[in-house]
C-alpha positions, 0 to 999 in steps of 0.5 A: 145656394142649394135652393137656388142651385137645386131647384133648376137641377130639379127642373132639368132632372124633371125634363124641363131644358132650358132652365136658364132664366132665375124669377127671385122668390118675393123678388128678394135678391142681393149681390150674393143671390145674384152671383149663386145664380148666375154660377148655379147657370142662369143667364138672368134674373127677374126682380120685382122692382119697377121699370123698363129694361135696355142694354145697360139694365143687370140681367140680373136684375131685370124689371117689371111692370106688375100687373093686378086689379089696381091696374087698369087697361089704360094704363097698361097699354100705355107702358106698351106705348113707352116701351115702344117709344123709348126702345125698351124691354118691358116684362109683363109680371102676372100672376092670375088670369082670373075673373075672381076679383078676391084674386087681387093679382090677377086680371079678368080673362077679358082685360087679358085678351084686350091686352093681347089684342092691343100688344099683337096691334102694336108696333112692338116684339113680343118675345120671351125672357129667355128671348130677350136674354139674348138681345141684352147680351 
């Protein structure tokens, strides 16, 4: 509970506001992680486990598609294409943007860009975490 509690009151100490959206350290989180942050004052939480969000996903426990060197262009524009196909939230998790292929969950700036590029073109909405927070309530 203080950690969770106390590094978003950090945060709001430091000037940053809103802090209102949770990324579970590791992705590891329960019942209980949930409930300390929701009433430590997040309105969600992000895990790491695989999927697509809609109306009946836990906002805390949203899901993600993790982005890194295995994944390939292709296949990330095609969950791009199944988001937009079955009206559902996707969460892009990064972790490096970085021509480094040591980085292995990074992607190369130029895949990055074609991945952008692709969304913009896309019929689909790009929106923020606490943005779609707000579409799930």
């Amino acid at each position: 509970q203080e950690e969770i509690n106390g590094s978003r009151q950090a945060l709001l100490n430091a000037g940053f506001n809103p802090v209102n959206t949770i990324a579970y350290p590791y992705g590891e989180f329960d019942a209980e992680v949930q409930q300390i942050a929701q009433d430590s004052g997040f309105i969600l939480g992000r895990s790491v486990l695989r999927g697509y969000n809609d109306a009946t996903t836990d906002p805390y426990a949203l899901v993600i598609q993790q982005v890194g060197r295995t994944r390939t262009l292709s296949e990330m524009q095609g969950w791009i294409d199944q988001a937009a196909a079955s009206k559902t939230w996707l969460i892009f998790m990064f972790h490096q943007i970085s021509d480094n292929q040591n980085d292995t969950f990074g992607i190369t700036q130029s895949d990055f860009q074609a991945l952008v590029n692709y969304t913009t073109g896309a019929d689909v909405d790009t929106i923020t975490v606490s943005e779609g927070a707000v579409l799930l309530n």
